[in-house]
MDTraj code that builds the backbone (N, CA, C; nanometers):
import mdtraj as md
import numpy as np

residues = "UNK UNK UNK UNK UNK UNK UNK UNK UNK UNK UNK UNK UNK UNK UNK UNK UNK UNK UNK UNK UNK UNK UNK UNK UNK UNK UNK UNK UNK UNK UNK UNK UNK UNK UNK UNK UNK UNK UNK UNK UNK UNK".split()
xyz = np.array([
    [8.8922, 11.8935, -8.4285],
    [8.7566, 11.9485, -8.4188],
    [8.7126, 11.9498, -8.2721],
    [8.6754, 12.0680, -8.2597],
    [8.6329, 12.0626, -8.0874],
    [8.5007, 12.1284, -8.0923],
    [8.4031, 12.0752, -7.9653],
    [8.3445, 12.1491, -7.9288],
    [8.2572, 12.2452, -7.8590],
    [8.2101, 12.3599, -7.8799],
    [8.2285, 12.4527, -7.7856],
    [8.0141, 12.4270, -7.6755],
    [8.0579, 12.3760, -7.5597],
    [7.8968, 12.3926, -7.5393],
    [7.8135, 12.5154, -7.4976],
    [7.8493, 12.5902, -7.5531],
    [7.8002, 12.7273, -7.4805],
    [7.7401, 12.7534, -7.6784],
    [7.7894, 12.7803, -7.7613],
    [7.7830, 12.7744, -7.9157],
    [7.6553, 12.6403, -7.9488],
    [7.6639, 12.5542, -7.9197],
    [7.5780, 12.4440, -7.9306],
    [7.4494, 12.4342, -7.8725],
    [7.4582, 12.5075, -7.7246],
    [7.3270, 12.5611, -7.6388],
    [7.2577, 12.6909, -7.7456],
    [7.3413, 12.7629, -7.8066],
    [7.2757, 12.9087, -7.8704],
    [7.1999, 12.8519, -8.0192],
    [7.2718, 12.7070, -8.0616],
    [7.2626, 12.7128, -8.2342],
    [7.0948, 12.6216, -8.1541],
    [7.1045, 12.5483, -8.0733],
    [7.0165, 12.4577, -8.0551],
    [6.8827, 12.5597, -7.9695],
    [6.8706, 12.6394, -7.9216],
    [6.8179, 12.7483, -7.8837],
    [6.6940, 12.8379, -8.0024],
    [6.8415, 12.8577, -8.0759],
    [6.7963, 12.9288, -8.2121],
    [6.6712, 12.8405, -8.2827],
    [6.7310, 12.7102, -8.3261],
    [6.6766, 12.6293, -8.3669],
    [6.5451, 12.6177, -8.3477],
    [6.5498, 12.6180, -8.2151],
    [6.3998, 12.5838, -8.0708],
    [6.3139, 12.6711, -8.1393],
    [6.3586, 12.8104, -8.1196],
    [6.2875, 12.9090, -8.1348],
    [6.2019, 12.9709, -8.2411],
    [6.3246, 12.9058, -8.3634],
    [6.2234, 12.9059, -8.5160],
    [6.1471, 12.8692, -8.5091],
    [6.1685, 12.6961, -8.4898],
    [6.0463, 12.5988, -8.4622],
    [5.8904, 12.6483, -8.3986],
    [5.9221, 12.7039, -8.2951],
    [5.8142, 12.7479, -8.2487],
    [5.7344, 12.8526, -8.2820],
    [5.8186, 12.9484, -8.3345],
    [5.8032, 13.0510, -8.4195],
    [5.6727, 13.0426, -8.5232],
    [5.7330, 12.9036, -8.5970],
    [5.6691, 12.8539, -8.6899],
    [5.5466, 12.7794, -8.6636],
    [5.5609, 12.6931, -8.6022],
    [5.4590, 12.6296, -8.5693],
    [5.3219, 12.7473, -8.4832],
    [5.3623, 12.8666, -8.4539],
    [5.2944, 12.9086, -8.3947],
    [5.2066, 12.9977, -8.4894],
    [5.2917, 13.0378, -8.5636],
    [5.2147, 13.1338, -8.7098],
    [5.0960, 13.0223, -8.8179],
    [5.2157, 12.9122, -8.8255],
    [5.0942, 12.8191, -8.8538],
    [4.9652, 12.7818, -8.7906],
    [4.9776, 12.7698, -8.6875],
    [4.8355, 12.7705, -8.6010],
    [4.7617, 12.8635, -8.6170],
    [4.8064, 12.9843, -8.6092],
    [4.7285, 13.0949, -8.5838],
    [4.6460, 13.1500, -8.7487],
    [4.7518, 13.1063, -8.8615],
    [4.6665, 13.0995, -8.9220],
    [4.5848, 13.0258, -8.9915],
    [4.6108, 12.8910, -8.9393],
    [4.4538, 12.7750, -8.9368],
    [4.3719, 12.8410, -8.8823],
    [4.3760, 12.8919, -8.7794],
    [4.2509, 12.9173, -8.6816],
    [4.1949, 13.0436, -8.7740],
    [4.2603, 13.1148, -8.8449],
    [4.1871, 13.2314, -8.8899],
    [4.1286, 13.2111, -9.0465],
    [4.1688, 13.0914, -9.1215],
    [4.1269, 13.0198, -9.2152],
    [3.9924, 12.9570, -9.1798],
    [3.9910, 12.9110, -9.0149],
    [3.8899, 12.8120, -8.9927],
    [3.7680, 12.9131, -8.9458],
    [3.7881, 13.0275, -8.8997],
    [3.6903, 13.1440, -8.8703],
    [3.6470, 13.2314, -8.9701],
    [3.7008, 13.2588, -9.0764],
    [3.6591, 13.2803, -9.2301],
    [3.5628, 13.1741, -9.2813],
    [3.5668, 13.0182, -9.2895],
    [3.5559, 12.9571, -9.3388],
    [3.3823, 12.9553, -9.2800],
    [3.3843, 12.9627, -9.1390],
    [3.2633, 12.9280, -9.0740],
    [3.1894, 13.0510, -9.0967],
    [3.2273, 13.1742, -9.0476],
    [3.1688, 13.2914, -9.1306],
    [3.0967, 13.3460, -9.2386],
    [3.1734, 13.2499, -9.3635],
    [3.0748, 13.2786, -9.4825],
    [3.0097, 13.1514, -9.5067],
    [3.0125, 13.0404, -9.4514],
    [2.8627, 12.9138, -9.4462],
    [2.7790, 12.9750, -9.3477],
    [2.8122, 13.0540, -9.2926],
    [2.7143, 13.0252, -9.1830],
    [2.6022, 13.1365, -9.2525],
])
top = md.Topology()
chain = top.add_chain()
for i, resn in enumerate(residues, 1):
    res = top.add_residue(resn, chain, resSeq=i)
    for name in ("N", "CA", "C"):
        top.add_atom(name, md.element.get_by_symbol(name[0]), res)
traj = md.Trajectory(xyz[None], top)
């Protein structure tokens, strides 16, 4: 078993990128849950 660090930089990259991906859609739609929310109390 060997392995390759150029393959390991891309899978770990990838990885990164979901992550953030995600976490970023999640935010964005708290914030638009939380501007609805204030909208119709207010």
């Amino acid at each position: 078993m060997c392995f390759h660090p150029m393959g390991e930089a891309v899978f770990w990259l990838k990885s990164l990128y979901q992550l953030g991906f995600v976490c970023f859609f999640d935010f964005y739609f708290w914030i638009r849950v939380y501007i609805f929310v204030l909208s119709v109390t207010t």
